[in-house]
C-alpha positions in Angstrom: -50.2 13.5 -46.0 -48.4 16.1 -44.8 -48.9 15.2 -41.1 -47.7 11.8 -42.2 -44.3 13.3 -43.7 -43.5 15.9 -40.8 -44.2 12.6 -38.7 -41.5 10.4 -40.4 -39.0 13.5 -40.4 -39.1 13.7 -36.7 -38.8 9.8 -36.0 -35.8 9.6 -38.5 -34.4 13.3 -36.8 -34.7 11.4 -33.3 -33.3 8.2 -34.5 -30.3 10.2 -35.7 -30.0 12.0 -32.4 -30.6 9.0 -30.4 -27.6 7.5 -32.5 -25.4 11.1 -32.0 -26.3 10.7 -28.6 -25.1 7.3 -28.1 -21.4 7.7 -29.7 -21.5 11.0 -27.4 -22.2 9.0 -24.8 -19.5 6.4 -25.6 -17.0 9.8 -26.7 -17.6 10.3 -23.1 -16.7 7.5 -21.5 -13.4 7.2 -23.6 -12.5 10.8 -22.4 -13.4 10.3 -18.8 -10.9 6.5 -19.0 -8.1 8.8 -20.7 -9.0 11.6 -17.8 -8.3 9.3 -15.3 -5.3 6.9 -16.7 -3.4 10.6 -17.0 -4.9 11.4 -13.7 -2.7 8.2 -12.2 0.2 8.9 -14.7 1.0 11.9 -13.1 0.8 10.4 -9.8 3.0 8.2 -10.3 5.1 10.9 -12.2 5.4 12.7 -9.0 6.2 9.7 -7.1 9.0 9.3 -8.7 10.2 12.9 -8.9 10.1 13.2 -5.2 11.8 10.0 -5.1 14.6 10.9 -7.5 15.1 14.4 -5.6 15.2 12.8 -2.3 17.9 10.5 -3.7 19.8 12.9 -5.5 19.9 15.0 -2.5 21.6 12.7 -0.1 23.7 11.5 -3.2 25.0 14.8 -3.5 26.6 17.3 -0.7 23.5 20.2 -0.4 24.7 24.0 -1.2 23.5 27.1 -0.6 23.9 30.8 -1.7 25.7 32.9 0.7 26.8 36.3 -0.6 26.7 34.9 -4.1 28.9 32.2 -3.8 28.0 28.1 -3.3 28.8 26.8 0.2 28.4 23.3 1.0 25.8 22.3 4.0 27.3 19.7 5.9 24.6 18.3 8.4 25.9 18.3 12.1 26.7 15.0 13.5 24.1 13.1 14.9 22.6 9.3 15.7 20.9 9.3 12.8 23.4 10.8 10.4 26.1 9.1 8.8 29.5 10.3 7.6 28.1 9.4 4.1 26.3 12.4 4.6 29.4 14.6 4.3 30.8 15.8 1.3 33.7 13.2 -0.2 36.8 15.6 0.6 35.2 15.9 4.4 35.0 12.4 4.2 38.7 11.4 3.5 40.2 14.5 5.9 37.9 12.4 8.4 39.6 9.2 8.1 42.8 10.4 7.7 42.4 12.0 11.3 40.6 8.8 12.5 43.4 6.5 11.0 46.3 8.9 13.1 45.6 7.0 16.0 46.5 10.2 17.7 45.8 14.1 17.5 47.0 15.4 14.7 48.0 18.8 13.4 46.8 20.1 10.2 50.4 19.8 8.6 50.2 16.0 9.4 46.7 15.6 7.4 48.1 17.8 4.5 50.7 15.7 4.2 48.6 12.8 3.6 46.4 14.8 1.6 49.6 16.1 -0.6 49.4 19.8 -0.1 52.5 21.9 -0.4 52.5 21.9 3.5 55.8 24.2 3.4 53.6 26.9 2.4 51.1 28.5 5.2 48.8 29.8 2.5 48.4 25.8 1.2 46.9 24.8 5.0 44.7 27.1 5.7 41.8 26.2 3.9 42.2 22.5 5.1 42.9 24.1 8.5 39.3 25.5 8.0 38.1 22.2 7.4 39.1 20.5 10.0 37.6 23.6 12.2 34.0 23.2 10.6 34.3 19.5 11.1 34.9 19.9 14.4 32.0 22.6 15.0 29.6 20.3 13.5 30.6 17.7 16.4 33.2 15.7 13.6 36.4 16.0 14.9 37.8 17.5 18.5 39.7 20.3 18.5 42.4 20.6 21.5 43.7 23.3 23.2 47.0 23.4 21.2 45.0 23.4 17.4 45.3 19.9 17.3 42.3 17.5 15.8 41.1 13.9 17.1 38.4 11.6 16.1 35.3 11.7 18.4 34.4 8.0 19.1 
């Protein structure tokens, strides 16, 4: 009899592991689906983030740190870069140089701009703008300070 009881304690002790195991098994299998939908979800999540970043970088004019202060980047003129890729300030002193028709000296485009053009200290920093558009291949400066479109 007792052969007969420790007989019945183990098949009803491996039924209820054989049921444990199976909603394990099943426990599993839901983890390992959840595991992988996340595993996509943050794919995708970093799809989009390099997305938005490479978007809100040409949106916006790039800057950089130099001796603690912000400077703008403005990309060098190229085939394959636009004047949407200037800053919008750079962008209007550019058409107001292109819309001259002729060189032009930084007093003119101040005065379209609306600067206080009787006062040196006013043009200079649009005087320095017009210089870095022309490094960056922009604008032409002449001999005699003067600015023209490059075609």
């Amino acid at each position: 009899m007792v052969e007969s009881e420790i007989a019945e304690r183990i098949t009803a002790r491996r039924a209820e592991l054989d049921e444990l195991e199976d909603q394990l098994a099943k426990q599993l299998a839901d983890v390992r689906a959840e595991r992988d939908e996340l595993a996509v979800a943050e794919r995708v999540w970093q799809r989009m983030a390099e997305q938005f970043a490479a978007e809100t970088a040409a949106a916006e004019p790039a800057t950089t740190q130099v001796a603690g202060r912000a400077v703008l980047l403005v990309p060098h003129r190229g085939p394959s870069v636009g004047e949407d890729a200037l800053p919008p300030e750079y962008q209007r002193i550019l058409a107001i140089v292109r819309d001259a028709g002729a060189p032009v000296a930084t007093k003119q485009v101040g005065e379209v701009l609306g600067l206080e053009v009787a006062m040196w200290g006013k043009l200079e920093p649009l005087r320095g703008k017009l210089s870095k558009l022309a490094g960056w291949g922009w604008l032409r400066k002449l001999p005699d300070g003067r600015f023209t479109a490059r075609l």
